[in-house]
Structures are given as structure tokens and as C-alpha cells.
N, C-alpha and C positions, 0 to 999 in steps of 0.2 A: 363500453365504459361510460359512467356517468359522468356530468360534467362537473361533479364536484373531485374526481380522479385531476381529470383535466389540466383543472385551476391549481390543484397543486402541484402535478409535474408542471406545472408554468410558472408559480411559484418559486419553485427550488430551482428551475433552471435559471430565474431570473435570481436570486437570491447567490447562487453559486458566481454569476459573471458580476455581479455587484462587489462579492469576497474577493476574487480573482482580480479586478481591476484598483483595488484598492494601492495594492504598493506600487505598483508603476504612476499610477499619479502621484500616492505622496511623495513618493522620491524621483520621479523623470527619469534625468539623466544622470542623475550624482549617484555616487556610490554609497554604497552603505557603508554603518559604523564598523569598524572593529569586533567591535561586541555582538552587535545585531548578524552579522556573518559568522559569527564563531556559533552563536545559536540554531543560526538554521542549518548549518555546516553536522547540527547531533544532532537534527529531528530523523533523518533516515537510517539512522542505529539503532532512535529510540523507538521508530515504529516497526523498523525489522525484530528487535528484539520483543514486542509486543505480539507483531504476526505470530511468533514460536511461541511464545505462550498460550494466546490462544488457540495455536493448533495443536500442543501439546496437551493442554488441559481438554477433560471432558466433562459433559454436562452436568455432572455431580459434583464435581470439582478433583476429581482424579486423576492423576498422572496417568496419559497413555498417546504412545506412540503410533499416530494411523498414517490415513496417505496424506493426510496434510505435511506433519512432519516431515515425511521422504520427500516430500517437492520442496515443500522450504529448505531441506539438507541439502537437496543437491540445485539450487538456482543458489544458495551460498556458497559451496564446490566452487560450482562456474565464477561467482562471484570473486571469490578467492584466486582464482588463476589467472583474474585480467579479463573474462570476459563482460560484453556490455550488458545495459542493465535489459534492452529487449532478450538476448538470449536467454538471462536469467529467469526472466519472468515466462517465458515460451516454454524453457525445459520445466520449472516446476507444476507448472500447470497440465502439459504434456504428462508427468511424471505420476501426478494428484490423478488425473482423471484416466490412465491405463490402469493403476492400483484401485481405482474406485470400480471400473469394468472389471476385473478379473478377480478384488476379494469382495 
């Protein structure tokens, strides 16, 4: 790999802990507002309901149901019954890549 690969995964790594550190200092040890918790409280709806889109949509812009969909169906299942979000995420993936082997 050249070293201009390099400099960018250095880049983003460094860029990524720059994002990530940001709220713990501006906020320390206080709590968040109200508002600001009720916000981040619907990013994980709004990004699971984005994942099903994208896995439902295909390259044309067509409705179709592959193995994406099936693992996000069923890490939602597990989701739905109480279980955590590692299982979730293990079964769909498990789920995604047996249907990707076999059709």
C-alpha cells in the first residue's frame, strides 16, 4: 500500500477519535438536556429503519427482498423478544452470510 492509503486511514482514525471525544468534554460529568436525550434516544430507530431500506432496496431502485433483509428480520425478532444488541447483531449476520453461501 502506498503511503498516501496510509496517511488517510491515519487520517480517519485520527478524525474519528477527534468526533468521538468531543461530547465527553463538552459535557464531563453533567447530564444531558432533556431534549438532547430524547434525540439520541431516535437515532437507533432511525438508523435501523434506514439499514431495512437499504437492504431492501436494490441497485436500480427496486423493491426486493435478499439476505440482507432476512438478517435484519430476524436480529429485529431477537430484538423484539429482549434479546441484546450483540446477539442481534451475531444472528443477522450469521443469518446474511449462510443465505449468501447457499443462494
Amino acid at each position: 500500500m502506498s503511503v498516501d492509503v496510509w496517511a488517510l486511514i491515519a487520517l480517519c482514525a485520527v478524525t474519528t477519535v477527534i468526533i468521538k471525544s468531543i461530547g465527553p468534554v463538552a459535557f464531563g460529568g453533567r447530564a444531558l438536556p432533556p431534549r438532547a436525550g430524547a434525540v439520541i434516544a431516535l437515532l437507533a430507530p432511525a438508523v435501523l429503519a434506514a439499514l431495512v431500506v437499504v437492504g431492501i432496496a436494490d441497485h436500480d431502485g427496486s423493491i426486493g427482498l435478499g439476505e440482507e433483509a432476512a438478517g435484519v428480520a430476524v436480529g429485529g425478532a431477537i430484538a423484539l423478544r429482549g434479546g441484546s444488541v450483540l446477539v442481534c447483531v451475531l444472528a443477522a449476520a450469521v443469518v446474511t452470510a449462510v443465505l449468501r453461501l447457499v443462494l
